[in-house]
Short mmCIF file of the C-alpha atoms (twelve columns), coordinates in Angstrom:
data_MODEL
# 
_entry.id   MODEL 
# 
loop_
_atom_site.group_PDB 
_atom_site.id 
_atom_site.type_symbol 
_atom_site.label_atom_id 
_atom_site.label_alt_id 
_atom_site.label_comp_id 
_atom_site.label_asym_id 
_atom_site.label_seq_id 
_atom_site.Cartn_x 
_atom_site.Cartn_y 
_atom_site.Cartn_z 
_atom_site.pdbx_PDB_model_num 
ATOM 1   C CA . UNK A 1   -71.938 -1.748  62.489 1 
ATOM 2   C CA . UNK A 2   -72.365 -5.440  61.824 1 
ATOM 3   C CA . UNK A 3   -70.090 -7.366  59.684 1 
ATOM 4   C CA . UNK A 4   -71.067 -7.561  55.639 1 
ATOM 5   C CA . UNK A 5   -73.107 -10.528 54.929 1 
ATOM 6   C CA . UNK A 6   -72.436 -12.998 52.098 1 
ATOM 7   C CA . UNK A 7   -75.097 -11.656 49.833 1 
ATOM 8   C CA . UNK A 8   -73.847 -8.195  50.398 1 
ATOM 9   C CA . UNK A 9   -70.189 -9.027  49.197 1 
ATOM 10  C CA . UNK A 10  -71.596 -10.642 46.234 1 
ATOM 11  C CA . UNK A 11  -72.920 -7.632  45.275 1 
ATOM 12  C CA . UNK A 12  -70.095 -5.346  45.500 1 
ATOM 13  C CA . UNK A 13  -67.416 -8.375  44.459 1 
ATOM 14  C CA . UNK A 14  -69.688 -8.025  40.668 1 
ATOM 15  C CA . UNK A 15  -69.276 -4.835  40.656 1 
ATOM 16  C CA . UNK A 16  -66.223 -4.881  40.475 1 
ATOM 17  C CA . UNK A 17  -65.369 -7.290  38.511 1 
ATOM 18  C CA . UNK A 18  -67.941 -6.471  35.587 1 
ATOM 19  C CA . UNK A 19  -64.874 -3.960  34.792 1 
ATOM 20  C CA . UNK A 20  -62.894 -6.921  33.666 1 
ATOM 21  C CA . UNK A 21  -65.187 -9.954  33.277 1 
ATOM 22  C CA . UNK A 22  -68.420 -10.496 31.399 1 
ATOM 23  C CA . UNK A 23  -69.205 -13.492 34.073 1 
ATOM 24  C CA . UNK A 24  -68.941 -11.066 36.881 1 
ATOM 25  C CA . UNK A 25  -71.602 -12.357 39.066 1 
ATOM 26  C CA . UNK A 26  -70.651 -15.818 38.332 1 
ATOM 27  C CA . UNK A 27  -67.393 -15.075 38.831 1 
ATOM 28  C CA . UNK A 28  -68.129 -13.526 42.082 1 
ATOM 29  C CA . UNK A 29  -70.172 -16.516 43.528 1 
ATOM 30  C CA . UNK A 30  -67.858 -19.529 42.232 1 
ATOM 31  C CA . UNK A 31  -65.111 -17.602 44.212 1 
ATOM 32  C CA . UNK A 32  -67.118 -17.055 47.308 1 
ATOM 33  C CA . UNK A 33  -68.415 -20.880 47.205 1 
ATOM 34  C CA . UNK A 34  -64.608 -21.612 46.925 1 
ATOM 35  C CA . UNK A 35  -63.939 -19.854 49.713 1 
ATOM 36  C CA . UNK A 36  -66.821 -20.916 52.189 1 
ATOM 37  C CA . UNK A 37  -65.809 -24.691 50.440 1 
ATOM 38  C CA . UNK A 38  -68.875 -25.394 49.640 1 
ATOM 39  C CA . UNK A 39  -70.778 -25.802 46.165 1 
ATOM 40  C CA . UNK A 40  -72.529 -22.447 44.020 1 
ATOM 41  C CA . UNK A 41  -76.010 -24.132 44.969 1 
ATOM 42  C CA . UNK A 42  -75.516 -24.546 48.945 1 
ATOM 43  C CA . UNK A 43  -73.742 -20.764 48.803 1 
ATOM 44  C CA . UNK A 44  -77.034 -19.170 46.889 1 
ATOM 45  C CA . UNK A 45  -79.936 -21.533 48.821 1 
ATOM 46  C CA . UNK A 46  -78.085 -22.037 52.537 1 
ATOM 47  C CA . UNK A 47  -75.292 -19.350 53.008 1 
ATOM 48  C CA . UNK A 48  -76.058 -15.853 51.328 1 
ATOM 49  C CA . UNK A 49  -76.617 -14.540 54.774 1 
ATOM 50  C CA . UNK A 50  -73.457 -16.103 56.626 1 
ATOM 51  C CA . UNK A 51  -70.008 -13.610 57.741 1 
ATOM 52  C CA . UNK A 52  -68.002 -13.256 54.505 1 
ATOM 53  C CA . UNK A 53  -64.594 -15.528 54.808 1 
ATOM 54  C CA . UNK A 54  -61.388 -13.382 55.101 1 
ATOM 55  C CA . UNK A 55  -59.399 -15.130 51.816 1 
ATOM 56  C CA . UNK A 56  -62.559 -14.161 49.871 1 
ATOM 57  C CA . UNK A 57  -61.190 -10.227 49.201 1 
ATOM 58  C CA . UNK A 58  -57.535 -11.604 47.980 1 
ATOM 59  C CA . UNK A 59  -59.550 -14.087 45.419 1 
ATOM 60  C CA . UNK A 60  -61.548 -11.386 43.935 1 
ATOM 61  C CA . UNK A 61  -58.066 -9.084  43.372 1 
ATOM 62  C CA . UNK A 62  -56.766 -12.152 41.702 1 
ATOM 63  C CA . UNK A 63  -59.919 -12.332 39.490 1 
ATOM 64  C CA . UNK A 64  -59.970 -8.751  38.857 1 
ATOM 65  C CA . UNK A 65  -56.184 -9.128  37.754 1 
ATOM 66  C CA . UNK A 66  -57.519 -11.251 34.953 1 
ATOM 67  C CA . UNK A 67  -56.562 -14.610 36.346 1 
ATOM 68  C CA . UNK A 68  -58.734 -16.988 34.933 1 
ATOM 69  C CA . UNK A 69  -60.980 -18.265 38.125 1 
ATOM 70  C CA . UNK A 70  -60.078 -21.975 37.292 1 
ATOM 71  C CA . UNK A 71  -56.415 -21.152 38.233 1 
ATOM 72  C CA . UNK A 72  -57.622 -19.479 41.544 1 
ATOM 73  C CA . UNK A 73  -59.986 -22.478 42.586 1 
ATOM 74  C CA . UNK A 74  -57.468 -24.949 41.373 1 
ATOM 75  C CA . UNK A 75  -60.641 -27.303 39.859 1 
ATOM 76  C CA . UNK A 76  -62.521 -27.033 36.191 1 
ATOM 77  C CA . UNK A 77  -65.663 -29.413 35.436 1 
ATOM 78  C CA . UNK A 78  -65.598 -31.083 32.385 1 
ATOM 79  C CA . UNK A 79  -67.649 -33.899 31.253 1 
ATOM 80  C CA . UNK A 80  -69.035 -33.740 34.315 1 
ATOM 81  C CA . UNK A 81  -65.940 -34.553 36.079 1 
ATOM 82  C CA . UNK A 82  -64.248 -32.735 37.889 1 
ATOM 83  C CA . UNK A 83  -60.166 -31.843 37.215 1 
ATOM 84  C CA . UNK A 84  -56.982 -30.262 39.115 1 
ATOM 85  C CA . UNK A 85  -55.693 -27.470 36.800 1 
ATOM 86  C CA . UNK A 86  -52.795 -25.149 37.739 1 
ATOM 87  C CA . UNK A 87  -50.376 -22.759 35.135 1 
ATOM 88  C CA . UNK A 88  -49.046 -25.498 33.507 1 
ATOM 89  C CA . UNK A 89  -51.844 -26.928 31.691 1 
ATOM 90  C CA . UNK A 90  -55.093 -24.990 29.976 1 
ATOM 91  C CA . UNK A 91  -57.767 -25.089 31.236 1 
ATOM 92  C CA . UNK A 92  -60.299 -27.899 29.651 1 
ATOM 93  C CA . UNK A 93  -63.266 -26.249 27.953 1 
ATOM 94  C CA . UNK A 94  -66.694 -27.267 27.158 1 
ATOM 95  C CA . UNK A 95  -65.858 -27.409 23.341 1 
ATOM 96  C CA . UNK A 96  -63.585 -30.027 23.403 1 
ATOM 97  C CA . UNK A 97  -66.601 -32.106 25.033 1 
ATOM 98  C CA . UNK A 98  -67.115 -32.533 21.281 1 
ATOM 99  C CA . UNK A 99  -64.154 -34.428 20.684 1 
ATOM 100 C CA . UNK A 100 -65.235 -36.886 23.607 1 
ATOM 101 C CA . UNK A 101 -68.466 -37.285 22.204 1 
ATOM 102 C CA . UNK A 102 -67.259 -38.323 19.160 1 
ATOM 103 C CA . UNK A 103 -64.288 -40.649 20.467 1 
ATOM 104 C CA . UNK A 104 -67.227 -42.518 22.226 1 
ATOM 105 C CA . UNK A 105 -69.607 -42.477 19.332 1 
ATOM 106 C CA . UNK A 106 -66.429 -43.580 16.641 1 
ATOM 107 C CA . UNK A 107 -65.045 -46.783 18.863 1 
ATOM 108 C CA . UNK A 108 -67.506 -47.657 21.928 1 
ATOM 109 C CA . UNK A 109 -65.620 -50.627 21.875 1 
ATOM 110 C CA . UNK A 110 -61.739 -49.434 22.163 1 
ATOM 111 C CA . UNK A 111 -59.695 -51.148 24.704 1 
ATOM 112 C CA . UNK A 112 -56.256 -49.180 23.726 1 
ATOM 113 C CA . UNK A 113 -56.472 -45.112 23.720 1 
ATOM 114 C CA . UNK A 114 -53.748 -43.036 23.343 1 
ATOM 115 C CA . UNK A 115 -53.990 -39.151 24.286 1 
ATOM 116 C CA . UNK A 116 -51.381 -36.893 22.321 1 
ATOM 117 C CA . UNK A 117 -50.791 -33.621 24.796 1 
ATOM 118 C CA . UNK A 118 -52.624 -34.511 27.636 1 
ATOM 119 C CA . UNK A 119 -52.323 -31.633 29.479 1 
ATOM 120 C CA . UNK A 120 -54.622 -32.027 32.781 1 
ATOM 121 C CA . UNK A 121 -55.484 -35.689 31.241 1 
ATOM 122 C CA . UNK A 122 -59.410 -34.278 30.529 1 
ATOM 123 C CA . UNK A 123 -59.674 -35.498 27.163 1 
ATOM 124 C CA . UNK A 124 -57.960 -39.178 28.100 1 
ATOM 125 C CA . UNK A 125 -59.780 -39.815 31.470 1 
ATOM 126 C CA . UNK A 126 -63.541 -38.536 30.132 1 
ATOM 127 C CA . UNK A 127 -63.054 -40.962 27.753 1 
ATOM 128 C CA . UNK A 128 -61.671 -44.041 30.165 1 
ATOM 129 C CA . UNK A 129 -64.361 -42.916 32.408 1 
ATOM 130 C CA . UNK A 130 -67.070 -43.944 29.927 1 
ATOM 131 C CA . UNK A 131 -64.918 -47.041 28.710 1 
ATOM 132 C CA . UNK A 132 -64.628 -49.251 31.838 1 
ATOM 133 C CA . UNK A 133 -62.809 -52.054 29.387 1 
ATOM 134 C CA . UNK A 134 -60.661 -49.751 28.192 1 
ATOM 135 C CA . UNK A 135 -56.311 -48.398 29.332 1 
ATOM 136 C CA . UNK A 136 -54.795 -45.478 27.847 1 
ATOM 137 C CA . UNK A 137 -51.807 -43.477 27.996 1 
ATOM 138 C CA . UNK A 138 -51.560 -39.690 27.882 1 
ATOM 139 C CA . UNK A 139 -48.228 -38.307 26.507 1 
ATOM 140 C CA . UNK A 140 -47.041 -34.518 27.006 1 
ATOM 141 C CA . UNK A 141 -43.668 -32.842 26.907 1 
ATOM 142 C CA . UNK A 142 -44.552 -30.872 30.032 1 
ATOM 143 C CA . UNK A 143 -43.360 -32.637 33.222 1 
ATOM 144 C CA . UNK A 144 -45.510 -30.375 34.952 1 
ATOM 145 C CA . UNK A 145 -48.752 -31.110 32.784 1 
ATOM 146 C CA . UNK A 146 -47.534 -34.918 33.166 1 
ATOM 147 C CA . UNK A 147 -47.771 -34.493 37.249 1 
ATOM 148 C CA . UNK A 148 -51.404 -32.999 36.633 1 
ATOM 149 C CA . UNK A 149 -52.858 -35.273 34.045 1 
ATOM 150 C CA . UNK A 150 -51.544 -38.229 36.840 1 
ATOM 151 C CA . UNK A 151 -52.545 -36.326 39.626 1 
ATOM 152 C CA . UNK A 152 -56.151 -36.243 38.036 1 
ATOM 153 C CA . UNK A 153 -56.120 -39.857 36.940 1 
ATOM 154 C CA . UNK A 154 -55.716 -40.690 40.576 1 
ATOM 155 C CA . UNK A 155 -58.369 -38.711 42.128 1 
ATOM 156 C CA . UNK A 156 -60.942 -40.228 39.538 1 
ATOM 157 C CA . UNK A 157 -59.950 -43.812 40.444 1 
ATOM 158 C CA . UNK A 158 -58.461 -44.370 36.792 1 
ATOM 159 C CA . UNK A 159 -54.538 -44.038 38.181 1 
ATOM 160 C CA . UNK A 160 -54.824 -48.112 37.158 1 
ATOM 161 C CA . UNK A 161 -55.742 -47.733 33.702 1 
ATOM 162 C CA . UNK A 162 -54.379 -44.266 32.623 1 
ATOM 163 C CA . UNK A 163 -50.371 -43.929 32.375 1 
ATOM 164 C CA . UNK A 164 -49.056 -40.426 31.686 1 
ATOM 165 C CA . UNK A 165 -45.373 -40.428 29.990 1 
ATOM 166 C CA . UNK A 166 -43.013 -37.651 28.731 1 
ATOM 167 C CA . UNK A 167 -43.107 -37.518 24.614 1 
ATOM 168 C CA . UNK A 168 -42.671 -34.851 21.979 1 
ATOM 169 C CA . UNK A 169 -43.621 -35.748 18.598 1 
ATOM 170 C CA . UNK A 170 -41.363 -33.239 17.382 1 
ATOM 171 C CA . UNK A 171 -38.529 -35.725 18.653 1 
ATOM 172 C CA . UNK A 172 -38.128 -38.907 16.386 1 
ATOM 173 C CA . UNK A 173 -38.535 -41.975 17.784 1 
ATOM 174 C CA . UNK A 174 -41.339 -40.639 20.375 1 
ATOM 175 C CA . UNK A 175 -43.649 -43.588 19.959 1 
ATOM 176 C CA . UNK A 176 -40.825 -46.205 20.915 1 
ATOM 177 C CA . UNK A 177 -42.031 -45.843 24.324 1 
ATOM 178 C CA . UNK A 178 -45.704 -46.162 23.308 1 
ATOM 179 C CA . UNK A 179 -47.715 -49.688 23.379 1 
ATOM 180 C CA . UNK A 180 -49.224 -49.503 20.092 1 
ATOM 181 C CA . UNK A 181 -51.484 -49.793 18.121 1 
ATOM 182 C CA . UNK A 182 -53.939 -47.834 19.449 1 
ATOM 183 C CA . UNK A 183 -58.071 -47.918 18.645 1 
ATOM 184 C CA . UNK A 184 -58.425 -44.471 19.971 1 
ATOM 185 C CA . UNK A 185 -56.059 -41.644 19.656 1 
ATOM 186 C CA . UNK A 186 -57.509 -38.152 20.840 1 
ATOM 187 C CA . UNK A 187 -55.508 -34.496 20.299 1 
ATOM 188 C CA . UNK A 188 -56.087 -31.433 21.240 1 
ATOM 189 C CA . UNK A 189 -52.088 -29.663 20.007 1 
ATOM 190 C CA . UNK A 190 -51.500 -26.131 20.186 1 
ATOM 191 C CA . UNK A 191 -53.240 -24.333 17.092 1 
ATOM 192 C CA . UNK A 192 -53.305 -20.627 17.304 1 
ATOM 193 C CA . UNK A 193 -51.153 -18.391 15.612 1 
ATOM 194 C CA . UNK A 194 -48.459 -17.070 17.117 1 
ATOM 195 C CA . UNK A 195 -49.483 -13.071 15.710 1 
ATOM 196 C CA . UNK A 196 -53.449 -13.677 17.491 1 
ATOM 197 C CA . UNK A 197 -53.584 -11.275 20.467 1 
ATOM 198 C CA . UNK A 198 -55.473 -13.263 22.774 1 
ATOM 199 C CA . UNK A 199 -57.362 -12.565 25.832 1 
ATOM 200 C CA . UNK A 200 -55.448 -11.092 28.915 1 
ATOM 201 C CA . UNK A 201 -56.902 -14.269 31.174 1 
ATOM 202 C CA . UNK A 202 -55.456 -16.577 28.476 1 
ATOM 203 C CA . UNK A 203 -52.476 -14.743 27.400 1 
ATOM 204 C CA . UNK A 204 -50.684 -13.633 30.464 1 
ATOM 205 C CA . UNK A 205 -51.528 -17.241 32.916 1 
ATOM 206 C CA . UNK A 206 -51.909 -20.274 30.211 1 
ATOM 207 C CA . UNK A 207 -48.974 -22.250 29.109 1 
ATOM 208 C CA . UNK A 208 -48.144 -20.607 25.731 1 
ATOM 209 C CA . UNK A 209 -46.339 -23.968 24.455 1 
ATOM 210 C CA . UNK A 210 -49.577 -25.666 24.489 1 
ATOM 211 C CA . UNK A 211 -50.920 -22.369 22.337 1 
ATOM 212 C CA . UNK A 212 -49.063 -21.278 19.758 1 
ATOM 213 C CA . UNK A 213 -48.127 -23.345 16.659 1 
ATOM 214 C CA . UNK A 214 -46.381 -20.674 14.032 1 
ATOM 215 C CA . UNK A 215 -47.763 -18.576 11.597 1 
ATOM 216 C CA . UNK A 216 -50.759 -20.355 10.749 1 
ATOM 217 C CA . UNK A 217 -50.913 -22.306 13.833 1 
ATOM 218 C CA . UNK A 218 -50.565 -26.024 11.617 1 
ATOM 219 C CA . UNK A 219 -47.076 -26.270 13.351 1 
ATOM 220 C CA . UNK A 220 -47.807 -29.048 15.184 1 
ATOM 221 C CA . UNK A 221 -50.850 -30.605 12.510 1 
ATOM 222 C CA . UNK A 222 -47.988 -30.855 10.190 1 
ATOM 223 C CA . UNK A 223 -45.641 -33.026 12.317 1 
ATOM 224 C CA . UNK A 224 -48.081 -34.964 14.479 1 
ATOM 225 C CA . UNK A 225 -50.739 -36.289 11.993 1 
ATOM 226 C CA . UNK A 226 -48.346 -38.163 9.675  1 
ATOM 227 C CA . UNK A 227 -47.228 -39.641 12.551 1 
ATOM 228 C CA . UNK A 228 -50.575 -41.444 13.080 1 
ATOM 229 C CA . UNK A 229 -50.899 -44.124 10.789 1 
ATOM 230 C CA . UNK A 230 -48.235 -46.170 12.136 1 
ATOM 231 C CA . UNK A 231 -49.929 -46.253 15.826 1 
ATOM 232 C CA . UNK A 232 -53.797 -46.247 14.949 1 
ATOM 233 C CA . UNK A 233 -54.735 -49.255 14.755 1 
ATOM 234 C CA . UNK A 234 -56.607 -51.136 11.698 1 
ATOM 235 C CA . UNK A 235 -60.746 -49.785 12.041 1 
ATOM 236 C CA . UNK A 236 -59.204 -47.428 15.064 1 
ATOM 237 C CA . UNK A 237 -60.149 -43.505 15.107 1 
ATOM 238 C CA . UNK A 238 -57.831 -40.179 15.426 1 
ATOM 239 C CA . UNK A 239 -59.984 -37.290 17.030 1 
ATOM 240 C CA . UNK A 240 -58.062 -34.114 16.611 1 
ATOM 241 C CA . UNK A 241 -59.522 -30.769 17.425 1 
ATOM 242 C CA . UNK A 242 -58.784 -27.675 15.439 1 
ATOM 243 C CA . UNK A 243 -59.467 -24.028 15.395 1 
ATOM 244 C CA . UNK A 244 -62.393 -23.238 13.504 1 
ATOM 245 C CA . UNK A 245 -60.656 -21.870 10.237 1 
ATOM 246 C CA . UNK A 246 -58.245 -25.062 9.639  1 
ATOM 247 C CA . UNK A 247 -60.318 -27.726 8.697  1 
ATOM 248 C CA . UNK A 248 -59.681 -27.943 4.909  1 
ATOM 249 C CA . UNK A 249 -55.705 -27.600 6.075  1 
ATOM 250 C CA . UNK A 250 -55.665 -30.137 8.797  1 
ATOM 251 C CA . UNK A 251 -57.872 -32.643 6.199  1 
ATOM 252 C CA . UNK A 252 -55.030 -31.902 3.630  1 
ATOM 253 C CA . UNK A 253 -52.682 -33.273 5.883  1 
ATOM 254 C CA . UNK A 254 -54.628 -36.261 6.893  1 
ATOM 255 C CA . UNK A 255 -55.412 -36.592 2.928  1 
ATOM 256 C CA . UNK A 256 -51.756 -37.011 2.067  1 
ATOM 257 C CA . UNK A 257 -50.836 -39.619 4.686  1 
ATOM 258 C CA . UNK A 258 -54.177 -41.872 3.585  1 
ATOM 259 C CA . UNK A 259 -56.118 -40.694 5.955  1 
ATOM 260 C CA . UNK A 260 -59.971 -40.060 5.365  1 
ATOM 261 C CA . UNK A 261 -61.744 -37.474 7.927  1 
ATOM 262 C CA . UNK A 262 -64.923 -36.432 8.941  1 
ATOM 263 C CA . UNK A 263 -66.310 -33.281 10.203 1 
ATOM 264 C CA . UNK A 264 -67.633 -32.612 13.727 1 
ATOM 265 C CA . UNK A 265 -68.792 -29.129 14.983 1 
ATOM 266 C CA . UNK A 266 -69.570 -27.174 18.396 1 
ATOM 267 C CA . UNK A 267 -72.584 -26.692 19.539 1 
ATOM 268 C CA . UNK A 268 -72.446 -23.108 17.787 1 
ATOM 269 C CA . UNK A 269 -72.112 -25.011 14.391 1 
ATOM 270 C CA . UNK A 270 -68.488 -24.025 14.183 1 
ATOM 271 C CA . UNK A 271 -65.728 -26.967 12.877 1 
ATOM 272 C CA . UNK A 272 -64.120 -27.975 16.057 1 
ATOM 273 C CA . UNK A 273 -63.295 -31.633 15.721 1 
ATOM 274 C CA . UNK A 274 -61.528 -34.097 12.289 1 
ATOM 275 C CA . UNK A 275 -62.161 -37.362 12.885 1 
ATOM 276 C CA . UNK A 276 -59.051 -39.464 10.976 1 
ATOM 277 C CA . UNK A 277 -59.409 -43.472 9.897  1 
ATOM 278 C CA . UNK A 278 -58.148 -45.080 7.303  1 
ATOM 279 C CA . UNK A 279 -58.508 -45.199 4.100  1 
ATOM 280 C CA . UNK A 280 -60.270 -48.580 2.764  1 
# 
């Protein structure tokens, strides 16, 4: 009996996985285009007839154990570039393109950006990608995320204008090592509550510290944003992002350090980004 084709183990790999995935037959193919190392569009136009590669099975039981696929690839697009991710950073998602697009659209003219919880660097090096005058510096208490975010800055030829250093702002002092002011600042901090059940893909392989923030998940809102006015510089921009019930709570915050904000939303109208200046 001849061996199963590509197309054929597509099939069955959805199958299976439509048990615990709604992007089954996505799933399916971005793990077989892993596999063959090739991209989605040369697997479904060149290869669907081609001997199925052996490490293809193990990737679909990893899948179907809930691991998100970005952790089995190793590699998540965003802003059309691509990034290293791994179990200790999340996973960047098309959302928080939002908060790029309005970074870009505040200051197209920053030269200084600083990135609070960098995590894989996404948020710090889509936004030095599309400022070619520009230097930043991504801070994270993680050494691991710190390794990533650097790892990343590297492989997108911005290692020379992106520096990745280990800060909490929990800790005082944290900005001493910081070379502020700075015309951009861009954060994405942990904002879900710690009582949320999330999803088993989420839950069970993403870094909870970069997560959870309390009860209300404004933990880290509350100590980080009156912490900004003393690095942003004068006419520079704060883009935090926020879950989509804290807006009038994170503004409050802003409000009572002097700091005006406006709303930005997703693309399904949902508040998603508060972008901070100050007060004139």
């Amino acid at each position: 009996m001849p061996d199963k084709t590509v197309g054929e183990a597509l099939r069955e790999a959805a199958e299976r996985l439509s048990a615990s995935s709604d992007t089954a037959r996505l799933d399916a193919e971005v793990l077989m285009a892993h596999a063959l190392a090739t991209s989605r569009s040369s697997l479904l136009l060149n290869r669907m007839r081609d001997p199925v590669p052996e490490i293809f099975a193990a990737l679909v039981e990893r899948r179907m154990e809930h691991e998100p696929v970005a952790y089995i690839t190793g590699s998540q697009e965003f802003f059309g570039l691509p990034f290293a991710v791994g179990p200790d950073v999340l996973i960047p998602r098309g959302d928080s393109e939002v908060l790029v697009e309005a970074a870009l659209a505040a200051r197209p003219a920053a030269r200084k950006v600083l990135d609070c919880g960098t995590g894989s660097g996404a948020l710090l090096l889509a936004v030095l990608a599309n400022l070619p005058e520009a230097r930043g510096v991504g801070i994270d208490s993680s050494p691991g995320a710190l390794a990533v975010a650097q790892g990343n800055a590297a492989a997108l030829g911005l290692g020379n204008r992106a520096c990745m250093i280990p800060a909490d702002w929990h800790v005082s002092g944290w900005t001493a090592a910081l070379d502020g002011p700075f015309d951009l600042i861009l954060a994405n901090p942990p904002y879900v509550e710690t009582t949320v059940r999330l999803e088993r893909s989420v839950a069970a392989y993403e870094p909870a510290s970069a997560l959870y923030s309390g009860e209300l998940g404004l933990d880290d809102y509350r100590a980080l944003i009156p912490q900004l006015p003393a690095i942003l510089a004068p006419g520079g921009a704060a883009l935090v992002e926020i879950g989509h019930e804290q807006a009038e709570a994170v503004a409050a915050f802003g409000a009572s350090c002097g700091l005006s904000s406006r709303l930005h939303r997703d693309l399904g109208y949902r508040p998603r980004v508060l972008e901070f200046s100050t007060v004139s």
